[in-house]
C-alpha positions in Angstrom: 15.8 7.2 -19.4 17.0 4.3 -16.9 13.9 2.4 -17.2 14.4 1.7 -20.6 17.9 1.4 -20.3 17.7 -1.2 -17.9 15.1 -3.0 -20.4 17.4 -2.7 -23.0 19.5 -4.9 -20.9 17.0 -7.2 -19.4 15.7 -8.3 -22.8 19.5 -8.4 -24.5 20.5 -11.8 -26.1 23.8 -12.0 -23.6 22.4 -14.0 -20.5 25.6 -12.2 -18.3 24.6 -8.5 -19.5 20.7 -9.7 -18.4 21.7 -10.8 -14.9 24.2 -8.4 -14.2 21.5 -5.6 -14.9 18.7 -8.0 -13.1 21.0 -8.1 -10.1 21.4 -4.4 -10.0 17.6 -3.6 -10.1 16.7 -6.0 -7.4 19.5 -5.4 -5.2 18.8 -1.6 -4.9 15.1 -2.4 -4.4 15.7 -4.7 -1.6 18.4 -2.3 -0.4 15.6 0.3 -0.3 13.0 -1.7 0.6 13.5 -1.3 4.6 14.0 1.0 7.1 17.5 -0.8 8.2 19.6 -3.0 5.8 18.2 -6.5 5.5 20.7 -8.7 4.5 18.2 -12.0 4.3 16.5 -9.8 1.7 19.4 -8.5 -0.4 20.9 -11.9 -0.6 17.5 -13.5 -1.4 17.0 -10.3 -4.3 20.9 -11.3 -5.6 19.6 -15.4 -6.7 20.1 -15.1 -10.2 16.6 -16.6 -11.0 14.8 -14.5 -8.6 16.5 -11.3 -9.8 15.6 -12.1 -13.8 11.9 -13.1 -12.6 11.5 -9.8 -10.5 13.3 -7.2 -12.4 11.6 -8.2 -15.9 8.2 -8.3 -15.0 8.5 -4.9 -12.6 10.4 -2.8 -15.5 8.3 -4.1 -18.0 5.2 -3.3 -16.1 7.5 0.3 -16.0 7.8 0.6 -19.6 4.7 0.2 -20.5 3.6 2.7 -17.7 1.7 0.1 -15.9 -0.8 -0.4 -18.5 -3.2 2.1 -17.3 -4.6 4.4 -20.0 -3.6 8.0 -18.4 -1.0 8.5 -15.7 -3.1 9.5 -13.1 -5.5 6.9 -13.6 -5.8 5.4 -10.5 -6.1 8.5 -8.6 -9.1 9.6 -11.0 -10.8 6.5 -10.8 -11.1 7.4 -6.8 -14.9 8.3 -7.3 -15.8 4.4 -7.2 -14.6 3.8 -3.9 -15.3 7.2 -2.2 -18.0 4.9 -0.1 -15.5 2.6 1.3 -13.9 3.0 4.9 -10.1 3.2 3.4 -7.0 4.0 5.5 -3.9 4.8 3.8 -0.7 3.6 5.5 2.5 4.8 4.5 6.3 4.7 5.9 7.9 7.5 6.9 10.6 6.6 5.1 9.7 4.5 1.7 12.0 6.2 -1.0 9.6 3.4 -3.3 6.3 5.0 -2.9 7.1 8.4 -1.7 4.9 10.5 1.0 3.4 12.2 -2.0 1.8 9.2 -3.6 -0.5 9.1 -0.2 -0.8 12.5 -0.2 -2.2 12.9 -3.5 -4.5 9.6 -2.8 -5.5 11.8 0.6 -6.7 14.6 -0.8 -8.6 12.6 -3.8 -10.2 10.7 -0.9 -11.1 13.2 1.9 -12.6 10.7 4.3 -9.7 8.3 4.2 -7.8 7.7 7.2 -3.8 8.4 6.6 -1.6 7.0 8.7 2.5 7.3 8.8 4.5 5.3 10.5 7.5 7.1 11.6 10.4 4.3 11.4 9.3 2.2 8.6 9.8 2.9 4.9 8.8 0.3 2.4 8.4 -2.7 4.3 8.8 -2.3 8.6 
């Protein structure tokens, strides 16, 4: 179980096992985050106090399974905005929210608009 893993190490009493894990969670999200390496990004993601801030609160959001009350939860609360002109954009390439996440919100919203854009992935 990584995600618990890595909060295992987030929350540990030794500041150098915290940031080395912090590091490595926000690196390989910024490394993932684009379509092409983004070195700006990575090197912003590797600041010790940005790392710490953004891996904590994104795995503990993780362990706690985002605080929704079933796992599908937002896909079966879809009914309450059938009414709504919605397009769904997704990258072609976003290993961070896969194809099938928009997928699944597709077909739960019929009249939504899905669009992929062939050379992105999580950001352009």
């Amino acid at each position: 179980d990584m995600v618990a893993s890595y909060y295992k190490r987030l929350t540990s009493s030794d500041e150098k096992v915290r940031l080395e894990a912090a590091r490595a969670w926000s690196v390989w999200e910024a490394s993932t985050s684009h379509l092409y390496l983004d070195a700006e990004s990575i090197q912003h993601y590797e600041d010790p106090q940005v790392a710490i801030a953004f891996a904590s609160i994104e795995c503990h959001y993780f362990v706690n399974k985002t605080f929704f009350p079933t796992p599908n939860y937002l896909l079966e609360q879809t009914a309450a905005i059938r009414s709504i002109p919605t397009r769904i954009v997704q990258g072609r390439y976003d290993v961070i929210c896969p194809m099938t996440s928009a997928w699944e919100l597709k077909k739960a919203l019929p009249q939504a608009d899905l669009r992929i854009v062939p050379d992105a992935g999580y950001f352009k």
